[in-house]
N, C-alpha and C positions, 0 to 999 in steps of 0.2 A: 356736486355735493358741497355745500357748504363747513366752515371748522366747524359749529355745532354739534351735525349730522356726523361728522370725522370722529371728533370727541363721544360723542355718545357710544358710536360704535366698536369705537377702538375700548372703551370702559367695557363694552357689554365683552366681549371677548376676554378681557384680561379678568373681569367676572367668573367667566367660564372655566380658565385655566386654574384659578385657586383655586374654586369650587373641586375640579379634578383631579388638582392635587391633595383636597383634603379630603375626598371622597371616592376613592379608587374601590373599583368595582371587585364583588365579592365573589365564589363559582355561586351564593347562594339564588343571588342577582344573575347570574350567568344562566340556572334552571328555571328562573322564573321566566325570566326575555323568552328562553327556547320553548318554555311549554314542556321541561321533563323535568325526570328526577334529580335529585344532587346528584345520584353513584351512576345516573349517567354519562352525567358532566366529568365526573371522575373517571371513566372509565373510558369518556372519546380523549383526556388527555392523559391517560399512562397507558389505557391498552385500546387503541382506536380498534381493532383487528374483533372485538366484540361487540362493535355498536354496529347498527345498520347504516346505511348510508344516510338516509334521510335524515337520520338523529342526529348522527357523526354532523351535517347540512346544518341543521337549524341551530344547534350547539355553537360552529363554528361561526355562524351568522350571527349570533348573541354576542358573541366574546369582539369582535370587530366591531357591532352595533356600540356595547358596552368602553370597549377601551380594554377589556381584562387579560390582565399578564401576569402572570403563575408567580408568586415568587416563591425561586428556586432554593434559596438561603433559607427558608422559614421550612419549606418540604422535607429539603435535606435534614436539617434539626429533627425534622417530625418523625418520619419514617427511616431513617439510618440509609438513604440512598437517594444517589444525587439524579439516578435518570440518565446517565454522562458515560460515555467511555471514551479514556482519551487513545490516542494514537500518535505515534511516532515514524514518519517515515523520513528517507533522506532527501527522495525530490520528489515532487509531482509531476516534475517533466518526463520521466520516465512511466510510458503507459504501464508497463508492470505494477507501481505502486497504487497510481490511482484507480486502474480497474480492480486491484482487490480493496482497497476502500470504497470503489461502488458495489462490491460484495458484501462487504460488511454493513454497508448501510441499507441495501434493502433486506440485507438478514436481520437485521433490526427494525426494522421501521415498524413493524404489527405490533412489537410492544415496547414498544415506545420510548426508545432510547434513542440520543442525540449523540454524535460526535461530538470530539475536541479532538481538530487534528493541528500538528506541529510538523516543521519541517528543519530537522539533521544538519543538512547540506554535506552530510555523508562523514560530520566531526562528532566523535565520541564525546568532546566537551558541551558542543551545543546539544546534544542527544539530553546530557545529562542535567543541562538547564533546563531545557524540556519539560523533562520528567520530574522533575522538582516543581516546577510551576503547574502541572498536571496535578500532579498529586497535592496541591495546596486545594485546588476545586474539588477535590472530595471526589476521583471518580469511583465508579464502582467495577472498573475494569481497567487495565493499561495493555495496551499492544502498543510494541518493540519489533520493528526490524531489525534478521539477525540473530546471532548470540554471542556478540563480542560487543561487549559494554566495557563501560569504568568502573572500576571497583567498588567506586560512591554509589555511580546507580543503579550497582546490582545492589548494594545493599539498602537502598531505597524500595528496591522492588520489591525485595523480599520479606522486608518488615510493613511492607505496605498492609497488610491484610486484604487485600483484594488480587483477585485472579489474574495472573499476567501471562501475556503469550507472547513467545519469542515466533515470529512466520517469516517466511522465505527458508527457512534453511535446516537441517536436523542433523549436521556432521557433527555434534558435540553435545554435551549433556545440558538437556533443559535444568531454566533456572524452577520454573514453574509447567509449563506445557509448551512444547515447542510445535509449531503446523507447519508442512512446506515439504519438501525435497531434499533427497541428497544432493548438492551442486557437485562435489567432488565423483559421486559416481555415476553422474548423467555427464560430467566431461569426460571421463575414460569411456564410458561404449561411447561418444559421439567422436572421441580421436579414433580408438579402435574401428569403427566405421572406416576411415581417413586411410587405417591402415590396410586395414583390409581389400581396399579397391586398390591396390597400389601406391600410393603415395608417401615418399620419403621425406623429400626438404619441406618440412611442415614446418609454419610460421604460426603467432599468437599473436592477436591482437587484443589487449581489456581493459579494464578500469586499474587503477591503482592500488594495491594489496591493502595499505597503509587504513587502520577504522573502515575496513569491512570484510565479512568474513567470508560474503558470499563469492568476493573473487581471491580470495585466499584458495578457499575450496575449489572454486573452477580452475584456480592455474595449478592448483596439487593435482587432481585427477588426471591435468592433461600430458602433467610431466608423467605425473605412474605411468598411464597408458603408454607414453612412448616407450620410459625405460622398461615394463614389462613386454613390449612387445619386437625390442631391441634394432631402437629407430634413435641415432643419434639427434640433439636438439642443438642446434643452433646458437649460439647466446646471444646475437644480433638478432634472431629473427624472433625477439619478447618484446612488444612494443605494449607501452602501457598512456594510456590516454586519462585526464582530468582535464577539463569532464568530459564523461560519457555523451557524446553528441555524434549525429551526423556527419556533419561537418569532420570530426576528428577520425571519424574512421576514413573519409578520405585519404587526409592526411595521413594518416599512419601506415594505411596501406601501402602510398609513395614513398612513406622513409624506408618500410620493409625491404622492398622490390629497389629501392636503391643499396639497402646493406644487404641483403639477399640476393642475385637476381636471380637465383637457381629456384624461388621459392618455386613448389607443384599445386601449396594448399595452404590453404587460411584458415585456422578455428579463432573464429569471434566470439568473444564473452558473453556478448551483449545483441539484441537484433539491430538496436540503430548503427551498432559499428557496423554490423555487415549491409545494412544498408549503403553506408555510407561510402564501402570499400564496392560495393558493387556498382557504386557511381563511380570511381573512379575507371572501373572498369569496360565500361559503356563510354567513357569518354576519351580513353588511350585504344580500345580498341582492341583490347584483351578478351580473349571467347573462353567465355565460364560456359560447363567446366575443360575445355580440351587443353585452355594454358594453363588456368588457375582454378584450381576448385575453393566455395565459400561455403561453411559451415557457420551456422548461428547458436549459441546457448540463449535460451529464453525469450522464446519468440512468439509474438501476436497474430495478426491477421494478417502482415503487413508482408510479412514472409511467404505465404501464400499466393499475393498478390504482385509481387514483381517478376520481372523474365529475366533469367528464368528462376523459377517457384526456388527457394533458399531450404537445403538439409538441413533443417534443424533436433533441438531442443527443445520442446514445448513443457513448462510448465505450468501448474495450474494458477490462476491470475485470478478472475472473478471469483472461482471456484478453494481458493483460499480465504478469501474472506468472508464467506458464505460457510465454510465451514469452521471459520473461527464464532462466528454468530451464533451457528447451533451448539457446539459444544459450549458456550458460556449463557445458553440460556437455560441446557440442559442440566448445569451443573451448581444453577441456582438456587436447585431442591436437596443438592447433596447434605446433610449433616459434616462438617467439620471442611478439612483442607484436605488436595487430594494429595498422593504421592506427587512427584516430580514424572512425567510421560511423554512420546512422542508420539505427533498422528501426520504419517507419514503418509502425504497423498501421491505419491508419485511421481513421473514425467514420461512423456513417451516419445522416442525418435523418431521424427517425418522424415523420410527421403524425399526431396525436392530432384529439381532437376540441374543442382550446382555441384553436383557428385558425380 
């Protein structure tokens, strides 16, 4: 290729590019390319869940052919709703979070709302930046893990005018709608379990109380349970891990069992602690449960799947944010604000074979 042939081509493209920036594709231009209507085109991008596939097909083949990107800042003006729900969680590393954020988003997907997810790291202050910078994108929903915020962003939430859900947990008065479980009384029947079979020198192992409330409530139920059911606790045997890993429940187990050695039984907060404790146990050589018994709070699939099978806590994970998605699609049609409620979905105790 000669410079001529270079230059000419290199013009014809940068042609191209002013051209598309002063000529950004319209949906009008989007129903022409596809061969349908405009409120088709409207309607594969806010409620795809009504177009046919094929339309939904040639639609989305237009908009690629074309170059066409929604803008969202001109829509939101338009119609008072941004498309947008933001979300608050503290980590993604923990499958709990992220499987009900994959609840949430295929509870959404039909009509055609997009995440904004942010991540905690489990700090009431960063929660609160968060939510501040959420709330600057105009959503039209805010989910909140929890219900121990900072006083700024409760009151951010609640002048927000749009619907906010506190999920994971329901031991305290929602700010707006709270989804989730009791954590404080799924850890007394899971100690009482503990007690029941015999077991005395009960140990703890969990995340750190400090900005969250959900182990606030695990380690309250678990003390109730003992002092209800008149089973002295240990003060040594409360081991509390940051962060929440694998690895740390190893480790914690072995600090126990060094301040302990008397322990019989382990309630874990978390499934990866007991994961993590039941590798230690497989590699000292300890038989769960005839030495040590291992209980888990909030547990996945993963707990089913190791030997042996882990007593837990199950609560609902996918199944929370699938039901955060129906009730805020449900209550789209409401007139007005609703009272302040909780939709308490449950949890239900497995007996594994660590008991």
């Amino acid at each position: 290729m000669n410079d001529d042939t270079a230059r000419k081509r290199h013009g014809k493209r940068a042609d191209q590019r002013v051209r598309t920036r002063r000529s950004a594709a319209r949906m009008e231009d989007v129903a022409k390319e596809a061969g349908v209507s405009l409120m088709t085109v409207s309607r594969a991008l806010h409620q795809p869940a009504l177009v046919s596939k094929k339309s939904y097909g040639r639609v989305s083949d237009a908009m690629i052919k074309l170059g066409y990107v929604r803008d969202l800042t001109a829509q939101t003006l338009a119609s008072k709703s941004s498309r947008m729900i933001g979300v608050v969680v503290p980590t993604l590393l923990n499958p709990v979070f992220s499987e009900a954020v994959e609840g949430l988003s295929d509870g959404l997907e039909s009509e055609g709302y997009q995440l904004l997810i942010a991540s905690s790291g489990f700090s009431l202050r960063q929660e609160e930046l968060a939510v501040q910078t959420i709330l600057g994108r105009r959503p039209d929903s805010v989910i909140v893990t929890g219900q121990l915020h900072s006083r700024h962003t409760q009151q951010l939430l609640l002048k927000s005018g749009v619907p906010i859900y506190e999920m994971g947990n329901v031991d305290a008065e929602p700010l707006d709608t709270a989804v989730g479980a009791s954590n404080s009384q799924a850890a007394h029947d899971l100690t009482r379990h503990l007690v029941n079979r015999g077991y005395r020198n009960i140990g703890y192992i969990g995340g750190h109380t400090e900005d969250n409330d959900r182990a606030m409530s695990r380690e309250k139920g678990f003390l109730n349970a003992l002092n209800a059911e008149g089973v002295a606790m240990n003060p040594q045997a409360m081991i509390r891990c940051n962060p929440v890993r694998y690895g740390e429940g190893l480790q914690a187990l072995e600090q126990l069992l060094d301040r302990f050695p008397e322990t019989d039984a382990v309630f874990c907060s978390v499934e990866m602690l007991a994961i993590g404790a039941l590798c230690l146990c497989q590699q000292r050589g300890i038989r769960v449960p005839d030495q040590l018994a291992i209980v888990c709070f909030d547990s996945g699939e993963l707990s089913s799947l190791v030997s042996p099978t882990l007593t837990r806590i199950r609560l609902p994970r996918y199944e929370l944010g699938t039901s955060i998605a129906e009730d805020f699609v449900s209550r789209r049609a409401a007139a007005g604000p609703l009272a302040p409620r909780t939709i308490n979905l449950g949890y239900r105790l497995i007996e594994g074979e660590s008991t």
